[in-house]
C-alpha positions as CSV (number, residue, x, y, z in Angstrom):
1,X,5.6,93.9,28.2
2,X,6.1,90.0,27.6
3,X,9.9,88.5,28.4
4,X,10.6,85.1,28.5
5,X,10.6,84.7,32.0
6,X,7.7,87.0,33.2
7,X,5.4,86.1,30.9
8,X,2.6,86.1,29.6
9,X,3.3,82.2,29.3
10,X,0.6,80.1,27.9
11,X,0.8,76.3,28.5
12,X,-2.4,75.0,25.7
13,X,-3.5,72.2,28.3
14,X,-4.3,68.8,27.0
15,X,-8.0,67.1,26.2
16,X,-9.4,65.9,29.3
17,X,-7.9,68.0,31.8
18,X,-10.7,70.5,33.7
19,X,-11.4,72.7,36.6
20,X,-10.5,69.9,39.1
21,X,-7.2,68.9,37.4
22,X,-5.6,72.2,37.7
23,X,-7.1,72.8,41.1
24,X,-5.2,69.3,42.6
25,X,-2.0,70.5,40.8
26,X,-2.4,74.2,42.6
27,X,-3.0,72.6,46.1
28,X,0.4,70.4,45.2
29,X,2.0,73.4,43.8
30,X,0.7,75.6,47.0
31,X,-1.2,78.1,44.5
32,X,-3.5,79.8,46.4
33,X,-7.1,80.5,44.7
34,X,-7.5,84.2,44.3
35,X,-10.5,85.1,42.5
36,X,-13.2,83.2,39.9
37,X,-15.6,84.1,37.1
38,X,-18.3,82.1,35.9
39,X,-18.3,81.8,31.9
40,X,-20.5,85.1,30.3
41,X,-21.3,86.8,27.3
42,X,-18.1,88.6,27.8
43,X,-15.5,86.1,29.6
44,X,-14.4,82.6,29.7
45,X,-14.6,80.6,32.7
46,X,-11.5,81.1,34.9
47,X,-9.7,80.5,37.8
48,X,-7.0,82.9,39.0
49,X,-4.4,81.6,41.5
50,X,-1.8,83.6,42.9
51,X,1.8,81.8,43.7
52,X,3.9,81.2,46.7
53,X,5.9,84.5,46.0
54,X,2.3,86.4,46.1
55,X,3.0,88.3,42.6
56,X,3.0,85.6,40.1
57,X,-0.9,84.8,38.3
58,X,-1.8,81.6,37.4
59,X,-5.0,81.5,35.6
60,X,-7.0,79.1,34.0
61,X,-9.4,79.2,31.2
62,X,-12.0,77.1,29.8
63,X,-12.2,79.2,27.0
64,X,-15.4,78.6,24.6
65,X,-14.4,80.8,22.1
66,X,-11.1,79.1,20.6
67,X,-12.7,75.8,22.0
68,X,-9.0,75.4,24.5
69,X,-8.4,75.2,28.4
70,X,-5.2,76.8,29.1
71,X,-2.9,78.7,31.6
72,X,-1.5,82.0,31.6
73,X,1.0,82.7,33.5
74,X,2.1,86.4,34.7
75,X,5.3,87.3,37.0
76,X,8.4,87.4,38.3
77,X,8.2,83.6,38.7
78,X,6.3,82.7,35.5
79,X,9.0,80.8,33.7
80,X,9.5,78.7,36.7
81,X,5.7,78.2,37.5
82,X,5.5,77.1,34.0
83,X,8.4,75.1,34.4
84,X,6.3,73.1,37.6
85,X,2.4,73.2,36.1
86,X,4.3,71.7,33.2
87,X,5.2,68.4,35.2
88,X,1.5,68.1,36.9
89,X,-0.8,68.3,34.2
90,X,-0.3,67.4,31.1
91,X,0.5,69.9,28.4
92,X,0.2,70.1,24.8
93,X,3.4,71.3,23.3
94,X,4.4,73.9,20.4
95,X,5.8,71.5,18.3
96,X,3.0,69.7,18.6
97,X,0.5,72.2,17.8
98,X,2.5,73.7,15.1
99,X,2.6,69.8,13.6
100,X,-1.0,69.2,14.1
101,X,-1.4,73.2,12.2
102,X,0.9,72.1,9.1
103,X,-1.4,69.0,9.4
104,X,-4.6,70.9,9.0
105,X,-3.4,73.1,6.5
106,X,-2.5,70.5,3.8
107,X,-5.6,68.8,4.6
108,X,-7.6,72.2,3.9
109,X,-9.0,73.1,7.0
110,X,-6.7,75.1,9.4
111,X,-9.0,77.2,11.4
112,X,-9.2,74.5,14.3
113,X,-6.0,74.2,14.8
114,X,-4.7,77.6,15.0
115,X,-5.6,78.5,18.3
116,X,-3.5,75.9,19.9
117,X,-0.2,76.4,17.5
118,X,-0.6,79.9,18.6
119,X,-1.2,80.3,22.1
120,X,1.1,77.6,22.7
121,X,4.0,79.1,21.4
122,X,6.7,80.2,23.5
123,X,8.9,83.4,23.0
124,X,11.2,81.3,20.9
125,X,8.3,79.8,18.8
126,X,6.8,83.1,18.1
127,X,8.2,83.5,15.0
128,X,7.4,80.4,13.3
129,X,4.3,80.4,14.6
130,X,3.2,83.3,13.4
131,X,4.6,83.0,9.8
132,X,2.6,79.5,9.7
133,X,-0.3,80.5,10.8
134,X,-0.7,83.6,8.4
135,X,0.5,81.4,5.4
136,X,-2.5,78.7,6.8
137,X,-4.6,81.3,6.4
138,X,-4.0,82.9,3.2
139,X,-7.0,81.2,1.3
140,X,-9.4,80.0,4.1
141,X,-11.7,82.8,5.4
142,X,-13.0,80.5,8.3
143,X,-9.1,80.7,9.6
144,X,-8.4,84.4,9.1
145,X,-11.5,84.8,11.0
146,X,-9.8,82.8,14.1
147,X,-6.6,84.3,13.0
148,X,-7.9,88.4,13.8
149,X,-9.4,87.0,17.0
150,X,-6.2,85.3,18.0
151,X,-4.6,88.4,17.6
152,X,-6.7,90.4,20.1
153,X,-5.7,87.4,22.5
154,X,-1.5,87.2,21.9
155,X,-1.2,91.3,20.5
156,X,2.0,90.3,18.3
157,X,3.1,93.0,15.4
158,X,3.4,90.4,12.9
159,X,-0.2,89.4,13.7
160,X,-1.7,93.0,13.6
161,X,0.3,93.7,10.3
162,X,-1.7,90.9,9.2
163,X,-5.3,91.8,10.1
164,X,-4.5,95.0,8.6
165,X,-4.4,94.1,5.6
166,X,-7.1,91.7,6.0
167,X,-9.1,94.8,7.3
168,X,-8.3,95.8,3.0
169,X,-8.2,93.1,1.1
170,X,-9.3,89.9,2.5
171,X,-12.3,88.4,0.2
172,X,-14.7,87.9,2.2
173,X,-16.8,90.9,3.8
174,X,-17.3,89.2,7.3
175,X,-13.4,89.0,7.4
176,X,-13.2,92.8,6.6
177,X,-15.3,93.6,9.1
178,X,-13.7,92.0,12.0
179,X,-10.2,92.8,10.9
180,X,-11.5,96.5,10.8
181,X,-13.1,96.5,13.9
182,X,-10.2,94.6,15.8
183,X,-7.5,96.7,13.8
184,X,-9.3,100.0,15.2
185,X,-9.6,99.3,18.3
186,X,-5.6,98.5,18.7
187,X,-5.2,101.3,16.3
188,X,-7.1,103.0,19.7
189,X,-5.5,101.7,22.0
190,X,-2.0,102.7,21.1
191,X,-3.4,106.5,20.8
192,X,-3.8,109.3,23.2
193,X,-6.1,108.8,26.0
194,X,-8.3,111.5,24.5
195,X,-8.6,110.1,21.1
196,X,-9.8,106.7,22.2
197,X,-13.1,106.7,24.0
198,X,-15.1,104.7,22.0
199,X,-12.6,102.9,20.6
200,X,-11.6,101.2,24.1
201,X,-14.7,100.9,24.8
202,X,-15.4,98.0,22.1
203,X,-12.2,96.1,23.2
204,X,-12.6,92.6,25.2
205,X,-13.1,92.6,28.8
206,X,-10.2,90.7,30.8
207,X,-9.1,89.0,27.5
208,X,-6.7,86.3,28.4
């Protein structure tokens, strides 16, 4: 379940900062390196530190996908971890993202920027985020094609209410069929065990 101060928290990172950046701001922040995987077919690259209270995830992924690095943050100290990466590396913030977004969307070409105006917004973002990004959306297949992927990532009812009916009536037939596909494997997800075999088995592997 996401709260504001467990988490999930996603801090979008800025361009330029890598691997190396993050790993100088863990030794600062006395993260300790838990586990790695290299980029695949199925994952992004990532790094996955644990914090000083030994429950709290920091991971970090160059993530090819929505073409982002970022953090995600998991556990009892997640606000305040968030809080401290946010004054070692820099950050790219909401209302940035969700300027850049409006920008994209009045020059015609949203799709880029939705990844970052959505997986940079905090619990008190959510909202706005979410209504912009469906209304950037509303006429540009290439975006509601980023738009059912992001939802996979974030798993917000206002998101999933959206490839839904993209799974109906969106225009374009590649559109249809992802927003099928991704609706019907959350439909599977949220089902008895017994029901969803093959289902789960077509959902993403340690999506962020």
């Amino acid at each position: 379940m996401e709260t504001p101060d467990t988490g999930p928290i996603r801090l979008v990172l800025a361009a330029g900062v890598d691997a190396e950046m993050v790993e100088d701001a863990a030794l600062d922040l006395e993260w300790l390196l838990a586990a790695h995987w290299p980029a695949s077919k199925k994952r992004p690259y990532e790094d996955q530190y644990v914090g000083i209270d030994e429950e709290t995830t920091i991971s970090y992924l160059d993530d090819d996908l929505v073409d982002l690095r970022y953090l995600v943050i998991r556990g009892p100290l997640a606000s305040a971890l968030a809080d401290a990466a946010s004054t070692m590396l820099p950050i790219r913030s909401a209302s940035d993202a969700l300027a850049d977004l409006e920008r994209s969307f009045a020059a015609g070409a949203p799709a880029s920027a939705l990844p970052a105006a959505l997986l940079s917004a905090r619990a008190d973002d959510r909202g706005a985020a979410a209504a912009l990004a469906i209304r950037a959306a509303a006429e540009d297949a290439d975006a509601q094609s980023v738009l059912v992927l992001l939802a996979t990532y974030l798993d917000w009812p206002e998101l999933w209410a959206e490839v839904r009916e993209l799974a109906e009536k969106a225009t374009d037939a590649d559109v249809r069929r992802e927003a099928a596909v991704a609706a019907g494997v959350f439909r599977g997800l949220n089902e008895p065990a017994s029901t969803t075999a093959e289902t789960a088995a077509e959902s993403r592997e340690g999506t962020p």
